[in-house]
Structure formats: structure tokens, C-alpha cells
N, C-alpha and C positions, 0 to 999 in steps of 0.2 A: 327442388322444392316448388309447387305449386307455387302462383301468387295467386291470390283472392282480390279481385277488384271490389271497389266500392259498387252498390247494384243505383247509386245514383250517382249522377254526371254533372258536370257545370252545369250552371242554370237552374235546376231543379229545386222545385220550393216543396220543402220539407216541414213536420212540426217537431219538435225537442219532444222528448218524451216527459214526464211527470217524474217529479222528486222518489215517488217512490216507486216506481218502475225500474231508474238507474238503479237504486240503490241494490234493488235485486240481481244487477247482475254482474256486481264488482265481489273481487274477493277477500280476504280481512286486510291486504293493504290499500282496499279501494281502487284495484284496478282490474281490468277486463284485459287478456289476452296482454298483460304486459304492459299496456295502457295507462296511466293514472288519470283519473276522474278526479280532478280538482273542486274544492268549495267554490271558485271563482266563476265557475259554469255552471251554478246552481241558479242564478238570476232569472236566466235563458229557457228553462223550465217552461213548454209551454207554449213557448213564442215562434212563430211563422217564421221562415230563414230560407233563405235562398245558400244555394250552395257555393262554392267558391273556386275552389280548386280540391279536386282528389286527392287526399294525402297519401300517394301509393308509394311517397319515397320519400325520404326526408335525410337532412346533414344532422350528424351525430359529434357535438364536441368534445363528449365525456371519456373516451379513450383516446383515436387518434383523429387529430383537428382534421374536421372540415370531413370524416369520413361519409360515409352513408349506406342508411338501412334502409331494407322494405319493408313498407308495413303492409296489413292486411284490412280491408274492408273498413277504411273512416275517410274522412273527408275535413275540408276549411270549411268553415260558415261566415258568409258575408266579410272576411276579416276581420274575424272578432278577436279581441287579443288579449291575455291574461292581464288584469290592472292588479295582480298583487297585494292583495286585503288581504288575504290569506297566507300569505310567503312573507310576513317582515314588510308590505310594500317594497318589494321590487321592483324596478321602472323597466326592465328590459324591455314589457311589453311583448312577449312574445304570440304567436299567431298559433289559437287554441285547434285541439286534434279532434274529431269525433268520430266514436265507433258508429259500424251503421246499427247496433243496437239502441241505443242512445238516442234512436230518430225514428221519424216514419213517414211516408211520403203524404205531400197533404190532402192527396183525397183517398187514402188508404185508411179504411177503418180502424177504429182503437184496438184494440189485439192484445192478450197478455203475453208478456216477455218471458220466454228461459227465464227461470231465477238457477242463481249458482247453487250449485251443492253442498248444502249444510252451511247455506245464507239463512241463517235466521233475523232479520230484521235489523239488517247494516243500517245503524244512524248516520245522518249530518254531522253529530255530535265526533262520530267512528272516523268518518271522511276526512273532518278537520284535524284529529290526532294524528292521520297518516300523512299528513304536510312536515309532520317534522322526523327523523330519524337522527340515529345515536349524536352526540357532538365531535366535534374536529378536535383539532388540535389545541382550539382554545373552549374550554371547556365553558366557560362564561357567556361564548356566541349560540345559538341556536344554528341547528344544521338541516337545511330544508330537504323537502323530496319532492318533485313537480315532474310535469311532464317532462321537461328541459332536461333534468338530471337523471331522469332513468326512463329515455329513452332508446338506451343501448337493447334493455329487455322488452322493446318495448314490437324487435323488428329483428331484420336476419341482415347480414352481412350483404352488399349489396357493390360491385365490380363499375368503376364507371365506364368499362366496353359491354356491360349488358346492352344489348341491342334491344332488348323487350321493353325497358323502363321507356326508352325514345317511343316504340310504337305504343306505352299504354298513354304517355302524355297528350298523345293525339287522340285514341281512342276515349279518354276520358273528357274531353275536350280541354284541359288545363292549357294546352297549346295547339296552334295549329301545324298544320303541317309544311307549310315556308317557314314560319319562324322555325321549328326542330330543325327541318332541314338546318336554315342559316348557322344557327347553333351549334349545331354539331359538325360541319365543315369549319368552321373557323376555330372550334374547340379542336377540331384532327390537326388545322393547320401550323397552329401556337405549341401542340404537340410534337409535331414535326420540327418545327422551328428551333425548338429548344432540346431537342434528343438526338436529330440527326447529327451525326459525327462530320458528316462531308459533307458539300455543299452546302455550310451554315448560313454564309450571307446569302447566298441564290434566295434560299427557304426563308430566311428572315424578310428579303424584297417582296417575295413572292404572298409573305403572312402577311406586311403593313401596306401591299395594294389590297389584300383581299377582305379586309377588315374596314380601307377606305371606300371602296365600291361596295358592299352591304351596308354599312352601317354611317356611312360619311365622317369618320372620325379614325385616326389611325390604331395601335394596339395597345391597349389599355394598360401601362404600366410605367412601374417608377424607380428611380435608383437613389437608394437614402446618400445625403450629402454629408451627415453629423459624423466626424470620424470616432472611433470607437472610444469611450472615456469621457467624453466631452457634452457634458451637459446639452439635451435636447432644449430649444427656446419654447417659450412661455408669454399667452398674452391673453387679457382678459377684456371680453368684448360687454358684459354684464347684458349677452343676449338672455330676452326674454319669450315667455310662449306669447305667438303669435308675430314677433319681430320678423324683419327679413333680412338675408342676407347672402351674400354672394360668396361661392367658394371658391376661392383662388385657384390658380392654372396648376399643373401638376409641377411644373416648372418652380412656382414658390412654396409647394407643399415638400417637393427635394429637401429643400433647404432647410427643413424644419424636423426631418426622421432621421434616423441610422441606418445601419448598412441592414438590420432585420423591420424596414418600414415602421417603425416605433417612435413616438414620441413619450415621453416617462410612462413607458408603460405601457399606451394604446396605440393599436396596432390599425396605420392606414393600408385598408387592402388594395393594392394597386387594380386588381381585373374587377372589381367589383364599385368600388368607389371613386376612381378614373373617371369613367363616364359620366358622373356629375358633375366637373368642374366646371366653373366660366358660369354655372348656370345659379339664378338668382328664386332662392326657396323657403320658407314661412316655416321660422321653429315652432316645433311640436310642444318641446319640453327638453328643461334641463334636468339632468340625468347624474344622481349624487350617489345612490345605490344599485345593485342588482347581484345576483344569487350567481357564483360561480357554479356553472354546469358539472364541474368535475369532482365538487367536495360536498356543495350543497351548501357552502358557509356563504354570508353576505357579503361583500364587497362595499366599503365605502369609499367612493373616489378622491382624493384631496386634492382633485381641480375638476370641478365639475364639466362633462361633455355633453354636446348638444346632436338630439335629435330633429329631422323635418319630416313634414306632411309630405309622403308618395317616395321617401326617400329610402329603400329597403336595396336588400341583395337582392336581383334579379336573378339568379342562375345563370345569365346570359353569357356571362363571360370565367365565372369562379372552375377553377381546374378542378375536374372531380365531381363536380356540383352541378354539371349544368341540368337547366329546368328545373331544379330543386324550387318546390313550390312553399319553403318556411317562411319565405321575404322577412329574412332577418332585419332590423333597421340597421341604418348605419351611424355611429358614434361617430363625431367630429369635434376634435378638438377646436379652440376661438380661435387659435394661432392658424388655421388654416381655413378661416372664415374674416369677414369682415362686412362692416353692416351694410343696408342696401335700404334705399325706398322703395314703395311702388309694390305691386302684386309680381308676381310671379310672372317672366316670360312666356309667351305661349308654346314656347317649345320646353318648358320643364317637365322632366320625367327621366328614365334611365335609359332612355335612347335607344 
């Protein structure tokens, strides 16, 4: 199958097209090629945008975790990210998609859009009804539909040995081509590491020098200490936005998960959240709701988890994932935080 790249690239300053330009070219569930066009993105209407990253691939929760699809012809804007007015308030915060229909380059003249086929005059009104779909199992909750939750149709099945998604990364500018490089040797090598039958410890030396000399830190990962049965610990920092604080070593984060990296519940991703320990980083927000991707029900947390500013999945390290350009944030429980003064070290980011 074809891929269809986006016809813009990192960098490129775009304008949003007009309320009712989109609306021409979504279809009665208010989406374009699979797509959903959110009420959330309707602000943005208008407004000058720099591009961000190509979304020519993206991680898929809704069937099997952590998969991934391709999409076709949209892109990131500035990091713009869904605030959930429309979805119940959801906090997940997720990083909005856009078709290149939905845009135009900004010294490309106004132009009318394709309207869909027997699109007669799709409302805002239309838009916001298609936020919700049938209810779950509890019949009392509302059951959303966002990009997040049907984005399985939103894209094709997508191999993380394609070799093309690595060269569109580069071609798109999302990445360069030392980072891909790095990436993807250290992602073969952790592969290696962990599947080769013989010479396991050779290969495991061979991975935790080669991940020290790229990246000065050794291989991202952890082994839950909690044995099975035994109540995960609990501890509340009553962090707030804007507060700081410091994430403890992987070493005391051990001690706090089980044998499936969990603590009640939420899951520390070792290749992904590894990399920011030791480092000292400015809550975003605390985090009480968010829309499971797989049902579309709400989630209310009963111990609320804390987000930071710059603190997302990088791809860099997630198996399957790498270069996945969704920079999911990462949820952190207080038990594996603790507070801090002072800004932010100069070396804070995801390494």
C-alpha cells in the first residue's frame, strides 16, 4: 500500500482552514479518511501554525498496546494538545492530528476544499454529537469517540522492521538522520539482547556499553521488586501545577512496582520513563480523569497522578515505537517523586 506523506514538513507555517471549510469535508461521524475532527480543534480556526512533526505514524492502544499505524497526509501543530471540553474534561492531554485538508500553506491562496459526498451542511452542533458513541457497560457513564479511541481506523497496520517509516522520519524532517540512526541501532541492539538464545550475556555487555557511549546513560529499564499479592506502596506529595520535584533513581522506583512494572494500577514504562530519573522537573498538572482509548469510558483515578512540562514518550527508547512522534506524557505516581526547589536543571529533557 502506498503511503501518502504530508505535502508539508517540519517547520512550515501553515494557516487552519475556516469552520466551515472542515466541516465540508468530514463525513456523518465527522471524520475525514478515518480521522476524527474534534470540537477541541475548532478554536484554531484561522490561526497561523507552524508545523511540528509529520504524523505519518502514530502508537495505537485500542487493540494491541503500544501497536502502530500509518497514517496518511496530516501532521502535529506547534504541540497542540487536546484540553478535553469536549470529551467529559479529559486530562490526558493528548497531541492533536491534522489532515493536510484541514490547512493551507500560508502564502498559498484561499482555495475551496473537496466537500464530501452528500455533505450537506455538517454542523458544529453534528461535530459535538459525534464525541459521544453507544454506552459501556455502565450504562449511567457516557462513552466517548476522540481521535485517541478510533484511531485504529484511522490508519493501516504498520511492522516496526518497515524500513520506510525510518527513512520518512528523516525525509519529513521529524528527525534527523544521526538521531534515526542512534535509535534504531540501539533499538536492533536491545532486540538482540533480549531474543538471542546464545551469547546472552556477550549481547547484553555489548547493549549496556552501547547505549553508554550514545547516550551516557546505561539501558533503560527495571525489575518490579512488589512480590505478587502484596499491596503496591502509596504516598502523597500534595504536588501541585507549577511545584518541583525530583524523580527518584530507578533503583527506588523498584521498590514500589511488581513483577508487571505497576503500581495500583499505573504502569511505569521502564524504556521510556527510565531516562528521566535523578532529574529535577515543574508539574504540569494533576491528573484525576482521562478517557480509556479501548472502550471510550472515563477513568476516574483514586489517587490522583502527576504530569511535567517536556516530560512525554520520546520514541527513543519504547520497543515497537521508536520515533513515534505522539509524545504521549508520562503519568507518575508521588511515590516515585518527591519535592525539589529551584528550576529545573539544565540538563532536563529525555536525554
Amino acid at each position: 500500500m502506498s503511503w501518502r506523506l504530508s505535502r508539508f514538513k517540519v517547520g512550515d507555517v501553515i494557516v487552519v482552514r475556516s469552520q466551515a471549510e472542515i466541516l465540508q469535508t468530514l463525513d456523518s461521524q465527522g471524520r475525514l479518511e478515518g480521522l476524527q475532527f474534534m470540537p477541541e480543534m475548532l478554536k484554531y480556526c484561522g490561526q497561523r501554525l507552524r508545523v511540528s512533526a509529520v504524523a505519518h505514524k502514530t502508537c495505537d492502544w485500542t487493540r494491541k498496546p503500544g501497536s502502530m499505524r500509518r497514517l496518511n497526509t496530516a501532521v502535529h501543530l506547534e504541540t497542540l494538545r487536546c484540553d478535553g471540553s469536549a470529551h467529559g474534561g479529559c486530562e490526558a492531554e493528548c497531541l492533536l492530528i491534522w489532515k493536510d485538508a484541514w490547512l493551507r500553506a500560508e502564502k498559498e491562496p484561499e482555495s475551496a476544499v473537496a466537500a464530501r459526498p452528500g455533505n450537506s451542511g455538517f454542523s458544529a452542533e453534528q461535530l459535538l454529537r459525534c464525541t459521544r458513541k453507544e454506552s459501556g457497560a455502565n450504562a449511567a457513564s457516557p462513552c466517548y469517540a476522540c481521535q485517541a479511541t478510533e484511531i485504529h481506523g484511522a490508519g493501516t497496520p504498520l511492522s516496526p522492521a518497515d524500513p520506510w517509516q525510518y527513512i520518512n522520519d528523516v525525509r519529513t524532517g521529524n528527525r534527523t538522520l544521526g538521531h534515526t540512526s542512534r535509535v534504531v541501532f540501539l533499538g536492533l541492539m536491545r532486540w538482540t539482547a533480549q531474543h538471542i538464545p546464545f551469547g546472552y550475556k556477550l549481547f547484553q555487555r555489548l547493549n549496556e556499553a552501547a547505549h553508554k557511549r550514545m547516550t551516557g546513560r546505561g539501558t533503560p529499564c527495571a525489575h518490579g521488586a512488589v512480590p505478587a499479592g502484596v499491596p503496591t506502596p502509596t504516598e502523597s506529595l500534595d504536588l501541585k501545577e507549577g511545584d518541583y520535584a525530583r524523580i527518584k533513581s530507578v533503583g527506588q522506583i523498584e521498590k514500589t512496582i511488581d513483577a508487571k512494572w505497576k503500581n495500583r494500577g499505573l504502569t511505569f514504562d521502564p524504556e521510556e520513563m527510565a531516562p528521566y530519573c535523578g532529574q529535577v522537573v515543574q508539574v504540569r498538572r494533576r491528573v484525576t480523569r482521562i478517557i480509556d482509548e479501548k472502550t471510550g469510558e472515563m477513568l476516574h483515578m483514586k489517587q490522583p497522578c502527576i504530569t511535567f512540562d517536556g516530560v512525554f514518550c520520546t520514541g527513543d527508547f519504547a520497543s515497537g515505537r521508536l520515533n513515534c512522534p505522539k509524545a504521549i506524557p508520562s503519568y507518575w505516581r508521588e511515590v516515585w517523586l518527591e519535592k525539589a526547589n529551584g528550576p529545573k536543571s539544565p540538563d532536563s529533557g529525555a536525554g
